[in-house]
N, C-alpha and C positions, 0 to 999 in steps of 0.2 A: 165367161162371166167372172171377173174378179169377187174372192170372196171377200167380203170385210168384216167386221170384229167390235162389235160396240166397246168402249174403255169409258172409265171414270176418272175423272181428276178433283183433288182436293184442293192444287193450288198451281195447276196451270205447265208443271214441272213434271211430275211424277203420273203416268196415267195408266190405270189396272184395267185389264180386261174383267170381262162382267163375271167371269169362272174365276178370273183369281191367277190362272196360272201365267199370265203376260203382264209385264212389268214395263213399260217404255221411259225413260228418263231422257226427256227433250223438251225444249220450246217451240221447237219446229214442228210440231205436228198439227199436221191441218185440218182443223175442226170445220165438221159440218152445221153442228147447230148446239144448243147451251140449254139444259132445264134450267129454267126462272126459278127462285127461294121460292121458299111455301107464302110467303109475306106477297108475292108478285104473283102468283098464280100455279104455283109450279108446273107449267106447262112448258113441252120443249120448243124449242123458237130457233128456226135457220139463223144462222150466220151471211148478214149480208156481205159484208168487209171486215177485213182486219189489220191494221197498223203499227206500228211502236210507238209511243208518247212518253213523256214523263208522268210517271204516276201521280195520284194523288198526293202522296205525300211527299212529293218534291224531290226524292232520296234515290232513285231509280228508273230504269228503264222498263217498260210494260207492255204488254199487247192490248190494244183495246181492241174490242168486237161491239161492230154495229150491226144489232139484231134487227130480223126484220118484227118489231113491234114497237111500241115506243121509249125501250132502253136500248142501252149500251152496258158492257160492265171490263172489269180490268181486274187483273189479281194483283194488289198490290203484299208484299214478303212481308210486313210488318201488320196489316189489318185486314187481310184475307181479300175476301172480293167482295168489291165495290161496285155496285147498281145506281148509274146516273141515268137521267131520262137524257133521253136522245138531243142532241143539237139541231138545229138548225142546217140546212145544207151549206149555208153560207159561214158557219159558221165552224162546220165539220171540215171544209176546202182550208180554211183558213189555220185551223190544226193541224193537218196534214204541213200544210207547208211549212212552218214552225219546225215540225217534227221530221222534215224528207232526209236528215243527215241521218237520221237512226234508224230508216228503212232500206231494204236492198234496192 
């Protein structure tokens, strides 16, 4: 059985394990699921998908995660993270596609 390690992140880059003593600096790490803000419920919520997009603020590259409930969110560098209610599927396909040069 592989052992795994709950971690915290404040801005999607930097993630501390829940002791303090692990430090991971990556965008690559593969997230299982996200606590919602206190304003959403703060309850944890699996990670359905995850993508690259242009952020909200037009300025850079991001990961969106679509949660399995009715958001999504993204950390954008300049206004932290951003909670949009989910898209549409038709409308998520059409994102993706927009965005396939910025995903592997």
């Amino acid at each position: 059985m592989v052992k795994t390690e709950e971690f915290t992140t404040s801005n999607d880059i930097n993630h501390i394990s829940k002791d303090g003593k692990t430090l991971i600096v990556s965008e690559k790490i593969e997230k299982r699921w996200i606590k919602l803000p206190k304003q959403l419920g703060e309850k944890r919520v699996d990670i359905k998908e995850s993508f690259k997009v242009i952020c909200v603020c037009k300025k850079h590259i991001t990961r969106l995660y679509i949660l399995d409930c009715e958001y999504m969110t993204m950390y954008c560098d300049e206004n932290g993270w951003a909670w949009l209610r989910k898209f549409n599927d038709k409308d998520l396909k059409e994102m993706k596609e927009k965005c396939a040069e910025y995903n592997d």
